[in-house]
C-alpha positions in Angstrom: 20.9 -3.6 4.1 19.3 -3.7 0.3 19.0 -0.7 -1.3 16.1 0.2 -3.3 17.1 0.9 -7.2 15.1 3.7 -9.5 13.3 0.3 -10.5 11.6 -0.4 -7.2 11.1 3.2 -6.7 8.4 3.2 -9.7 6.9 0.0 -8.8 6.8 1.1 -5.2 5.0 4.7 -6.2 2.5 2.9 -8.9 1.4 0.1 -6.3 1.0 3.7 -3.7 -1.2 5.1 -6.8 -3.3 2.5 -7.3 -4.0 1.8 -3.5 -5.5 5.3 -3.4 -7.2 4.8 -6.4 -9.0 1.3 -5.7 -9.6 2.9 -2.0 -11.6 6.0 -3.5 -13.5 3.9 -6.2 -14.7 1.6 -3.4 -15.2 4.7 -0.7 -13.1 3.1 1.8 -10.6 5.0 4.0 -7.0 3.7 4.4 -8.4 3.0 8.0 -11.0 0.8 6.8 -8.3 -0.7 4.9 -6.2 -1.2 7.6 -9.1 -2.7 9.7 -10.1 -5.4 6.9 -6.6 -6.2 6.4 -5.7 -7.2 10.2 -2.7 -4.4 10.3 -2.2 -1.1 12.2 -3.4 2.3 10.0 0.3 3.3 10.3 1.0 0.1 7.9 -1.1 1.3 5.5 -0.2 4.9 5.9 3.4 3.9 5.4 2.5 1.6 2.0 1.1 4.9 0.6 4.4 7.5 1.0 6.6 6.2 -1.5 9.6 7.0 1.1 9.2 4.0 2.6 10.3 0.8 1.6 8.2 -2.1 0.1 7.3 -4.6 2.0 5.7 -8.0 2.1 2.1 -6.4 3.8 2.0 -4.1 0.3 2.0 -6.9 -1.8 -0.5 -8.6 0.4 -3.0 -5.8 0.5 -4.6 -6.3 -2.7 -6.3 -9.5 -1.2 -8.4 -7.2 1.3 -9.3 -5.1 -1.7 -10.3 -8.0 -3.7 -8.2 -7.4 -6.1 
């Protein structure tokens, strides 16, 4: 198993940050994320708490938010 260092924590809780900001400038719900993304809610959910790891759907997320 990989630990995460300090370093991924930041990234990790700046890519959660900006999710919820890009979600309320475009009035979409993580739901309606999680719909136009093709992944369950608890994906999403799980991107947002930076207690969870990083994973490849977090960095593929931006795409859905046409970022």
């Amino acid at each position: 198993m990989i630990l995460a260092t300090d370093e991924d924590t930041k990234v990790k809780d700046a890519v959660a940050l900006r999710f919820k900001e890009l979600c309320e400038e475009r009035n979409i719900s993580p739901n309606a994320l999680a719909v136009r993304s093709g992944v369950t809610p608890s994906t999403v959910y799980s991107m947002l708490d930076s207690s969870q790891p990083v994973s490849y759907t977090h960095l593929t997320l931006p795409t859905k938010l046409e970022v």
